[in-house]
N, C-alpha and C positions, 0 to 999 in steps of 0.2 A: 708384243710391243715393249718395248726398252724403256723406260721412264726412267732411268737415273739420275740424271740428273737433274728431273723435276723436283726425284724425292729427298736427292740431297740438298737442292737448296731450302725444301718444305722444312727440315730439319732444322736446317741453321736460323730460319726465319722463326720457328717456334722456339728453339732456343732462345738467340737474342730477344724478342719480345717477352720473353718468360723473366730471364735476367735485367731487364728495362724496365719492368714493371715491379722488379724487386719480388718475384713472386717464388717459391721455393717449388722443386717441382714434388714434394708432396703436398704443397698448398694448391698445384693445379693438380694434383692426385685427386683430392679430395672436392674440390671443384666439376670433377668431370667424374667424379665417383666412382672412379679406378682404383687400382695399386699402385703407389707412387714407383715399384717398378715393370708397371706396363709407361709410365710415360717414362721413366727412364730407357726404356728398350725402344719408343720412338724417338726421342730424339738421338741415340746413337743408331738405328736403322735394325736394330734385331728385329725391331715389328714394326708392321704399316698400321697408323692407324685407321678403325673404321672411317665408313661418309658419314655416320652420327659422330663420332669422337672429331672430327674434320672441320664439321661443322662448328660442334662447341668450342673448339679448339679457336676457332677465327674470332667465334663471339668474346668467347674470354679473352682474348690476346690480343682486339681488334684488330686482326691482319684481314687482309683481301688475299681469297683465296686466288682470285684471276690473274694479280699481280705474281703471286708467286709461280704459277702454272702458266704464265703466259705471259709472260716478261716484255717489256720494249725498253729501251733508250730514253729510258728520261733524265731530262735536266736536275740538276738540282733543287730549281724552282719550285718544278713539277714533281718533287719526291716532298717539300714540305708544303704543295699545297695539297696533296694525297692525305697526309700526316693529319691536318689541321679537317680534311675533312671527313674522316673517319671520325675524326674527334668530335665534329658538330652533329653526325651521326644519333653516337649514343649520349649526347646531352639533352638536359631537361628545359621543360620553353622559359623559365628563370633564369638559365644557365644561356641560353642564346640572347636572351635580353637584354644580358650584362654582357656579353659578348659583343656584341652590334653596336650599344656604344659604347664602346673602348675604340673598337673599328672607327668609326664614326667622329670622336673627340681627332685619334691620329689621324683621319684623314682631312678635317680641319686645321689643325696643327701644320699640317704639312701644306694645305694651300695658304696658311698665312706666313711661312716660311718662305714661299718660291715668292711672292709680292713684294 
């Protein structure tokens, strides 16, 4: 079986998220407790990395593996509210508290604006 260009975009996706997070890739070397160049050889395709490295790879980088591996057509819409809930994901129950009303205040705001 061919997976190319699953694993090229697995690449670009751990890249960009690596660089987004301001993260160096010996700071995710040392995060997944490699050699900053085995994750240099993933992201330019000399090595696959492992289902363990794959895994931590996602956690630390919050990507969706299924997103990359099995792509659809989504909106724009649908790419930040992906974004925002990967985020609500790994936040703590103080972190969604203060979350909910922000949400909450703006979505008041916004019915005293349409009246």
């Amino acid at each position: 079986m061919n997976c190319e260009q699953e694993l090229t975009a697995l690449r670009e996706v751990i890249r960009n998220e690596r660089k987004n997070k301001r993260i160096t890739q010996e700071e995710l070397a040392e995060m997944l407790e490699v050699s900053p160049t085995h994750v240099k050889h993933i992201e330019s395709g000399h090595r696959k990395p492992s289902i363990e490295i794959l895994f931590e790879l996602a956690k630390i980088l919050n990507i969706s593996l299924d997103e990359v591996v099995f792509p659809k057509k989504e909106t724009p819409h649908d790419v930040t509210r992906g974004k925002i809930e990967r985020l609500l994901d790994v936040s703590d129950e103080a972190s969604l508290r203060f979350i909910l009303s922000v949400l909450e205040a703006l979505r008041e705001k916004e019915q005293a604006d349409v009246k």
